[in-house]
C-alpha positions in Angstrom: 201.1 54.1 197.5 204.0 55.4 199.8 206.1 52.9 201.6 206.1 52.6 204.8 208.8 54.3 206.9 211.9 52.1 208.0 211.7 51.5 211.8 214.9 52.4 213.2 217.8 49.9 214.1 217.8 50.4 217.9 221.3 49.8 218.0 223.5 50.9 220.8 225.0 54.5 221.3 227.4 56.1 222.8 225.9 59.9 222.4 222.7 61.8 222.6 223.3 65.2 220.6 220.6 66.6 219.2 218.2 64.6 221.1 215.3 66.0 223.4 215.2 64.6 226.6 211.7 66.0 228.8 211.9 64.5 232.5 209.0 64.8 234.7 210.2 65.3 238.2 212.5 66.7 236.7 213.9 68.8 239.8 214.0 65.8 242.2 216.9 64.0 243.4 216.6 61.0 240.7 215.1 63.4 238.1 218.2 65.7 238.1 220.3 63.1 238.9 219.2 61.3 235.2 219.2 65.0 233.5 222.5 65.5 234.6 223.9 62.2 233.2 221.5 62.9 229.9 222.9 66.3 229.4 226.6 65.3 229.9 226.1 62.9 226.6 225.1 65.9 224.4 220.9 65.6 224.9 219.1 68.9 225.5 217.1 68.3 228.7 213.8 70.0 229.9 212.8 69.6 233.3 208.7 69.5 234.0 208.7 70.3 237.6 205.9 72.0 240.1 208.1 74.5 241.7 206.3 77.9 242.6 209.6 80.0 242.1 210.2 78.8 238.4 214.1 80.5 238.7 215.0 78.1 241.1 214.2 75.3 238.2 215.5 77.4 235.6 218.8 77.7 237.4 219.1 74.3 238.3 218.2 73.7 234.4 220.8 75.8 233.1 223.6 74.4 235.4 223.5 71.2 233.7 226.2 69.9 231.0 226.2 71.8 227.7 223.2 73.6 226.6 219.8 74.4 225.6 218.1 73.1 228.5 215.3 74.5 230.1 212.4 73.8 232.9 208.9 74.0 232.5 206.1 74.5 235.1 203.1 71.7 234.8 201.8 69.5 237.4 201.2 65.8 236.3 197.8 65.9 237.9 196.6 68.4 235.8 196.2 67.3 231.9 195.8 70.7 231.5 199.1 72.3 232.3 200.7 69.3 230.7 199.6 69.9 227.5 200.1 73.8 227.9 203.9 71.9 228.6 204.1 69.6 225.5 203.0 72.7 223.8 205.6 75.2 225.0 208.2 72.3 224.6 206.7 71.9 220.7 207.6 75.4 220.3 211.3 75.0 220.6 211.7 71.5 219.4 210.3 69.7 217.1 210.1 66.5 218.5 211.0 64.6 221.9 213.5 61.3 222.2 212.9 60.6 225.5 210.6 60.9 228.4 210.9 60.1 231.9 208.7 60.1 234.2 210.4 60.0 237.5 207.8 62.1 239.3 205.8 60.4 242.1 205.2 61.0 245.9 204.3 58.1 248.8 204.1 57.6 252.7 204.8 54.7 254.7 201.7 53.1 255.8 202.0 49.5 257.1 200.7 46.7 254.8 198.2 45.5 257.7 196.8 48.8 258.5 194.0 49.2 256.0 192.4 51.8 258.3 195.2 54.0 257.9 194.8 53.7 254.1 192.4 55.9 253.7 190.1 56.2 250.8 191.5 59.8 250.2 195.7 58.3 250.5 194.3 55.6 248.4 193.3 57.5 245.5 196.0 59.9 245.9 198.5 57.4 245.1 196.8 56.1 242.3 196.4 59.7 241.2 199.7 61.0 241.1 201.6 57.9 240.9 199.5 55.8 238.1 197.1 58.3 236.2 199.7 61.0 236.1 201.9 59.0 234.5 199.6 58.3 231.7 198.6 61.6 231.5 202.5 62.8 231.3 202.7 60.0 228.5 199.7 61.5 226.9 200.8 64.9 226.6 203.7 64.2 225.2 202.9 61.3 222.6 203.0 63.2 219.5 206.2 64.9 220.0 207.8 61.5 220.9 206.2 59.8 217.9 207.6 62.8 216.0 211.3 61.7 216.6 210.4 58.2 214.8 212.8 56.7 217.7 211.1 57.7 220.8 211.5 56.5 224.7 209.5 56.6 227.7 210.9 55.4 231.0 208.6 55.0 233.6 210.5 55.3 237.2 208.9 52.7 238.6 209.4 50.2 241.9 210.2 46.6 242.9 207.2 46.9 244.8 205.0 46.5 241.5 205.9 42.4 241.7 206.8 42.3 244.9 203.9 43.5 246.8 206.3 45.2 249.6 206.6 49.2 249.3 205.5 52.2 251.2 201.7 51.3 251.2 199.4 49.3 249.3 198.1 51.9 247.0 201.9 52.7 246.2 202.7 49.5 245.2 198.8 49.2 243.3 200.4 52.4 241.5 203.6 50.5 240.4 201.8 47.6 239.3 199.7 49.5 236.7 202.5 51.6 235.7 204.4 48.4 234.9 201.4 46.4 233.0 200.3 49.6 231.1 203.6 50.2 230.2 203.9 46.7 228.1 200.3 47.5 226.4 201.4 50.8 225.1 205.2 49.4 224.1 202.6 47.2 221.8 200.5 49.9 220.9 203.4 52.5 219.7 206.2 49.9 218.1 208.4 50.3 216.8 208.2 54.4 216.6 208.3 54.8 220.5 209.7 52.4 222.9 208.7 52.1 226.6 210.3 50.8 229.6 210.2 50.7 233.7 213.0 51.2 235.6 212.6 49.7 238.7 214.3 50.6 242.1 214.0 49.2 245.5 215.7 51.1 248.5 217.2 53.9 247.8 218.5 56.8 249.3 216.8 60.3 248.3 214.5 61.1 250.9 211.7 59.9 248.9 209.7 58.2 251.7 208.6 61.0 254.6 209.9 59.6 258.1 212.7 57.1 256.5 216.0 58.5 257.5 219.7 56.8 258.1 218.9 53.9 260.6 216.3 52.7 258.0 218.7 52.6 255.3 221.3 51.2 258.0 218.8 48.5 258.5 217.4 47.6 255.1 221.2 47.7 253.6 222.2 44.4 255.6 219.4 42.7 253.9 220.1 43.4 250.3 223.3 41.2 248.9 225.3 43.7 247.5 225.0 45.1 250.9 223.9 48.8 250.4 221.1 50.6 249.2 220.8 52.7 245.7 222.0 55.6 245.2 219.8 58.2 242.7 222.7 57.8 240.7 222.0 54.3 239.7 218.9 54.7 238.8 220.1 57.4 236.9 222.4 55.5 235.1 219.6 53.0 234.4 217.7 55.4 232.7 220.9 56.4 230.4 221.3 52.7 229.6 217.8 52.4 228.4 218.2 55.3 226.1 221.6 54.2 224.9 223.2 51.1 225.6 219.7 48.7 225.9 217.9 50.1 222.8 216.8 46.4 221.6 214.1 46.7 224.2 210.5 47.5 224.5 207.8 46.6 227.4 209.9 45.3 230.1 211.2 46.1 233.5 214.8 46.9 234.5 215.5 45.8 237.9 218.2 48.2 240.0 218.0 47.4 243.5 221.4 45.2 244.7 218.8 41.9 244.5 216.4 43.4 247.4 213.6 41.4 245.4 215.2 38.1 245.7 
């Protein structure tokens, strides 16, 4: 009878060397804002991104802290090329510590305009925004469960508790993203851990059509009296993988108290 492998002792860290670090969305403003902070504590970062000129990803790859990065092509709504990803990854590393899934894409559509939510917009966002973040998850399960200490961070959104985002099948999205991500934190304890990180406003040009009066507007109604910053969602990210390792299917809420 073999005994059964000690689960890890999640305690805070200061350093990532050695450790694998695959971000999806990996060449958009918070993706490469979380790379950069994960590559300047010694992890090796891969960046899944959609890019048709695959240099441009590569360069912005190689220009992070240290070394050994790379960026692979794969779309997240195609299980397909993300296994073909996990697979090229599982070439060069034998296993993955962290995953973050930071890809998405919305549009501001009014709350009361169901019209405007079409049936196709509807099932877009619950396409790339909910299934392809399961798919991501997925693809990449084994090579997380190979480390023995795994992470997934699911980008997620105050709008998933809330109810207020850039349109109802947005914050539909969220919602799943943050309810699956507790039932697979169950499932895969203690050998992976997973965990939403979840902004409100911030300022990365994520949502088509808002531009600096928005942000002007919405930053008077948050107390701390600004909007986020990619950065601090960035740093969220780094605090889940290092700092807040005693935790497992929960949200972590970074948006200057928007929600309250």
């Amino acid at each position: 009878m073999t005994d059964a492998p000690t689960p890890p002792a999640f305690a805070p860290r200061d350093r990532m060397d050695g450790q694998v670090a695959v971000i999806a969305g990996g060449t958009g403003a918070i993706g490469l804002a979380t790379a950069r902070r994960l590559a300047a504590l010694g992890a090796r970062c891969v960046l899944l991104h959609r890019s048709a000129d695959e240099s441009v990803a590569l360069a912005l790859a190689h220009a992070l802290p240290g070394s050994g990065h790379d960026a692979v092509r794969a779309s997240i709504t195609d299980s397909a090329s993300l296994r073909a990803a996990a697979a090229r990854v599982a070439a060069k590393h034998a296993a993955v510590h962290l995953l973050v899934n930071s890809a998405g894409y919305t549009k501001a559509i009014p709350a009361g305009d169901l019209e405007a939510l079409s049936d196709d917009i509807l099932d877009e966002m619950l396409q790339v925004n909910f299934r392809g973040v399961v798919a991501t998850i997925r693809a990449f399960l084994p090579l997380l469960k190979a480390s023995g200490d795994g992470l997934v961070v699911n980008v997620s959104s105050i709008s998933a508790f809330t109810g207020v985002g850039s349109n109802l099948g947005y914050v539909a999205a969220k919602a799943a993203v943050d309810v699956v991500g507790d039932a697979l934190a169950r499932a895969f304890a203690p050998a992976v851990r997973v965990v939403s990180v979840s902004p409100g406003v911030v300022d990365s040009g994520f949502v088509p059509g808002r531009g600096a009066d928005f942000n002007t507007k919405v930053a008077a109604t948050i107390p701390l009296r600004r909007i986020g910053s990619v950065d601090d969602v960035a740093a969220a990210v780094q605090a889940c993988a290092t700092t807040l390792r005693y935790m497992t299917g929960t949200r972590l809420v970074v948006d200057g108290g928007r929600h309250l």
